[in-house]
C-alpha positions in Angstrom: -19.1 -8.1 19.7 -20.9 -11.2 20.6 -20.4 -14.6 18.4 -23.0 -16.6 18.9 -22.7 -19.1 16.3 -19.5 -20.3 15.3 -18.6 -21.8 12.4 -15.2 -24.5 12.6 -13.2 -25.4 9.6 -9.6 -27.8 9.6 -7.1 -29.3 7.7 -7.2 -33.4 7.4 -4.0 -33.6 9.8 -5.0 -35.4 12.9 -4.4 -32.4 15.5 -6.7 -30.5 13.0 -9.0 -33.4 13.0 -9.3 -34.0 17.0 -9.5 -30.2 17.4 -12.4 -29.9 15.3 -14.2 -32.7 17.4 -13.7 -31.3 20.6 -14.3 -28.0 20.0 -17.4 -29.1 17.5 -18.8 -31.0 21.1 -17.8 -27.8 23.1 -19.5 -25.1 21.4 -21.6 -26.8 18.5 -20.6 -26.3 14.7 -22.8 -23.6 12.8 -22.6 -23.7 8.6 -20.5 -21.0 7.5 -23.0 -19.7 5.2 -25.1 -19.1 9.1 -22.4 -18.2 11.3 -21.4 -15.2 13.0 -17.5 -16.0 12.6 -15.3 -18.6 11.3 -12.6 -20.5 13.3 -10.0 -22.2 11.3 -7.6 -24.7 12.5 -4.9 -25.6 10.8 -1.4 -23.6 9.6 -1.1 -20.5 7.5 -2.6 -22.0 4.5 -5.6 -23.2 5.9 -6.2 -19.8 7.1 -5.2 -18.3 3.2 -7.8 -21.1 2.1 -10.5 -20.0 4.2 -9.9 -16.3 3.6 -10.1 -16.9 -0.4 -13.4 -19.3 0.1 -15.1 -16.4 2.4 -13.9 -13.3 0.4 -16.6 -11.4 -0.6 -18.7 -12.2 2.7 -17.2 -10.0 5.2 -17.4 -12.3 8.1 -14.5 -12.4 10.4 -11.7 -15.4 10.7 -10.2 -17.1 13.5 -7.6 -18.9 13.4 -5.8 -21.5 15.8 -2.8 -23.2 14.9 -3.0 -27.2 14.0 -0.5 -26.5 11.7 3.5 -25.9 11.2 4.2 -22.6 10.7 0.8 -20.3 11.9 1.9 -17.2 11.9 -1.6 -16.3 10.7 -2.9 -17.8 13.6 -3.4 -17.9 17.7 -2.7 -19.6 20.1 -4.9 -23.4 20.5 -6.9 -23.8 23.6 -10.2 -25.5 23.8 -11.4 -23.3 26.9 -13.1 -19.5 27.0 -13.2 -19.8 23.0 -16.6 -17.1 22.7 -14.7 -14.9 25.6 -11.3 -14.5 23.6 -13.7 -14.5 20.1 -15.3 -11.2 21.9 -12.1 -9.7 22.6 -10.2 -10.2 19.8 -8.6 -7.8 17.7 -10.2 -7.2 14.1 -7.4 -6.4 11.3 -9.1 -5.5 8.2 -6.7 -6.2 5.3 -7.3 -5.8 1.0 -6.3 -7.9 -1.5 -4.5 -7.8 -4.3 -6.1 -8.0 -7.9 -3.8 -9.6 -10.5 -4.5 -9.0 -14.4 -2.5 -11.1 -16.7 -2.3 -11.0 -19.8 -0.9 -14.6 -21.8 0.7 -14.6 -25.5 -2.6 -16.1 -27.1 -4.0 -13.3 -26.4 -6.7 -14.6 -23.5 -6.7 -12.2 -20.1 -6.8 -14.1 -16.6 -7.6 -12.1 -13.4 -7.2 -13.4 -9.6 -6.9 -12.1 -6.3 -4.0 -12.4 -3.7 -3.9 -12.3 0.2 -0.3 -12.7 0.5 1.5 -11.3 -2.8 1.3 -11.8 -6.8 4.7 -13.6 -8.1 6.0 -13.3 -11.6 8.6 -16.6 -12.3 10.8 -17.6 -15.0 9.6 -21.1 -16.1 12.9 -22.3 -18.0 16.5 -22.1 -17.1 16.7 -18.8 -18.7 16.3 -15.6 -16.8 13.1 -13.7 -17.0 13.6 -10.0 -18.5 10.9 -8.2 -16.8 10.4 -4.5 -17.4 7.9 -2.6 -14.4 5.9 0.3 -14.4 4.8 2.4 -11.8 1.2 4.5 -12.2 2.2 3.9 -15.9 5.7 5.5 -15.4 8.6 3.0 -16.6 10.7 2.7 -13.6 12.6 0.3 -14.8 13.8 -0.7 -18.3 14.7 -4.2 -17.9 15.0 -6.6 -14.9 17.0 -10.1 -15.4 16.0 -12.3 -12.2 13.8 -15.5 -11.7 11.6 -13.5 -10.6 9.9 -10.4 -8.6 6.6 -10.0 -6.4 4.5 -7.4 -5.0 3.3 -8.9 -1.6 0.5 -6.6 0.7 1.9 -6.3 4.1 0.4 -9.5 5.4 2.3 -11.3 2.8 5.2 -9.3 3.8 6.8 -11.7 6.0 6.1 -15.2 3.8 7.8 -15.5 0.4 8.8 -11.5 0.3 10.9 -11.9 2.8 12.1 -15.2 1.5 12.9 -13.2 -1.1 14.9 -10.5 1.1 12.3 -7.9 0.9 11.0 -5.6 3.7 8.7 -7.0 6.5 5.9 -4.0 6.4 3.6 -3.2 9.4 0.0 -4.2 8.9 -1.0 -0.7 9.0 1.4 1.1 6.9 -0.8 1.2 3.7 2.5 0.4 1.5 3.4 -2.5 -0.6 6.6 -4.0 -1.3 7.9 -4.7 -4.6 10.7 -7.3 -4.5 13.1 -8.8 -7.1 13.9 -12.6 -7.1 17.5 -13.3 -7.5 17.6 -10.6 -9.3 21.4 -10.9 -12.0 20.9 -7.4 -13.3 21.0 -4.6 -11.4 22.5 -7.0 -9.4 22.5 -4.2 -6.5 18.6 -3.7 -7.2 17.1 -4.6 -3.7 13.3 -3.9 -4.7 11.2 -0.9 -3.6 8.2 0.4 -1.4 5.1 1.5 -3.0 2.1 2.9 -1.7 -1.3 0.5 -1.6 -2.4 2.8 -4.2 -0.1 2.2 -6.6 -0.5 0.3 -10.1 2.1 -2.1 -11.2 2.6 -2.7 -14.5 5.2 -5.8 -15.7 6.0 -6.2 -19.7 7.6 -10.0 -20.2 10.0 -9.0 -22.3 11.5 -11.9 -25.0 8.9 -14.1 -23.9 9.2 -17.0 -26.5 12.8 -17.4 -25.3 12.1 -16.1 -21.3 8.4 -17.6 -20.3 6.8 -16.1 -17.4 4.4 -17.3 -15.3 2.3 -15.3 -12.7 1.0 -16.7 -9.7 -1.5 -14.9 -7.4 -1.7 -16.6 -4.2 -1.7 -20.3 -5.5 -3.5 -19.6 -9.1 -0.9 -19.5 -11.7 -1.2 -18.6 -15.5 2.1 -19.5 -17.5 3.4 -18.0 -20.4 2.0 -14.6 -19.4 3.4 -11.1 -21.6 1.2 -8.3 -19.6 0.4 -8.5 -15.7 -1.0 -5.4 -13.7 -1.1 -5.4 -10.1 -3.4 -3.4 -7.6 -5.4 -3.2 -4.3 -8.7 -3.6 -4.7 -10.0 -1.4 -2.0 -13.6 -2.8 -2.2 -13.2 -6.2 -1.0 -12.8 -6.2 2.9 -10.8 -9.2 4.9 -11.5 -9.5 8.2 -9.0 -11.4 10.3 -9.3 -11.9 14.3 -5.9 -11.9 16.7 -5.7 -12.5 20.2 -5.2 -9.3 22.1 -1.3 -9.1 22.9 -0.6 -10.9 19.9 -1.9 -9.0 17.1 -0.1 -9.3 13.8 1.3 -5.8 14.0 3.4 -7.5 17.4 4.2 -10.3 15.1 5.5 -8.1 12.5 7.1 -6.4 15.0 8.9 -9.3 16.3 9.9 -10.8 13.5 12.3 -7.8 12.6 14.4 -8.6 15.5 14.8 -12.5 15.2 18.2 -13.7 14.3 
């Protein structure tokens, strides 16, 4: 696939900054809203940023890594950038759409790349209780927490958390608890992408929740459901060789 008009994007760090100069002189710097792809340089949150601001557009994303962490993103070099654009992999991910419920009644709804986090807001533990495709799997969960992260948010906060690292592929989802006090041996669980999560708040006067897709929180929250939303496509670009199902892969055998 040819990409004729490129489209650059950065973070204000100076590496970012510089980058976007250079490459800006090197291959020109299309509007987004024009271009046939979108190269952002920066870390992993950039990348999250640009993927949120260009969701319902289709257009693939590039990323290079100005940042700290990057695991979202390549390698940086200034040279051959429309060659390795042309022969790129293309990962195609969904999102996660997050429905919460808060006790004055008003309902909130967002959309998550990486996962959608339920945290206790006081000192005292949340009391969560979960349902699975409106089954009750479990009656009540005492933790500071538990997410559902899609497998590209598999290996960021869920596994933080202790939960599975998922290939990009394997159409599951992980459902992990956060410190979770009772059952204290309750590791979390692996759901497929079509599954619909249901979480009750329960005692949330005394236990106050808040959910946070992504970086959008709603506090005080007493309903959330949780679901793939098959019809919004994310388009994400990897070096060949380094795809993020190698990454994945990798990760699980770091020490």
């Amino acid at each position: 696939m040819k990409f004729n008009r490129i489209a650059f994007v950065a973070t204000d760090v100076p590496e970012a900054q510089e980058a976007l100069k250079l490459l800006t002189e090197r291959y020109g710097n299309a509007a987004p809203a024009d271009a046939d792809v979108i190269v952002a340089l920066g870390g992993d949150g950039l990348m999250l940023q640009t993927l949120h601001k260009h969701m319902h557009r289709g257009i693939p994303i590039y990323g290079m890594n100005r940042g700290s962490v990057g695991f979202l993103m390549n390698e940086y070099r200034e040279s051959d950038l429309p060659l390795r654009l042309e022969a790129a992999d293309i990962v195609r991910l969904h999102p996660l759409r997050m429905n919460a419920t808060l006790a004055n009644g008003s309902e909130h709804h967002a959309l998550a790349i990486n996962e959608v986090s339920l945290l206790r807001e006081t000192a005292q533990a949340a009391k969560i209780r979960i349902f699975i495709d409106d089954k009750l799997r479990m009656e009540e969960l005492s933790c500071d927490g538990v997410l559902v992260a899609t497998p590209a948010g598999s290996t960021a906060y869920n596994l933080s958390a202790q939960g599975p690292i998922i290939p990009i592929d394997a159409a599951l989802l992980a459902l992990t608890p956060i410190s979770a006090f009772r059952p204290r041996r309750w590791r979390g669980a692996l759901l497929s992408h079509r599954a619909k999560v249901r979480f009750e708040i329960l005692e949330p006067d005394k236990r106050p929740v808040s959910a946070v897709a992504d970086h959008r929180e709603f506090r005080d929250v007493v309903e959330v459901h949780v679901e793939e939303d098959p019809a919004i496509d994310l388009l994400m670009m990897f070096d060949q060789g380094h795809s993020l199902d190698e990454r994945i892969l990798t990760e699980q055998f770091l020490h």
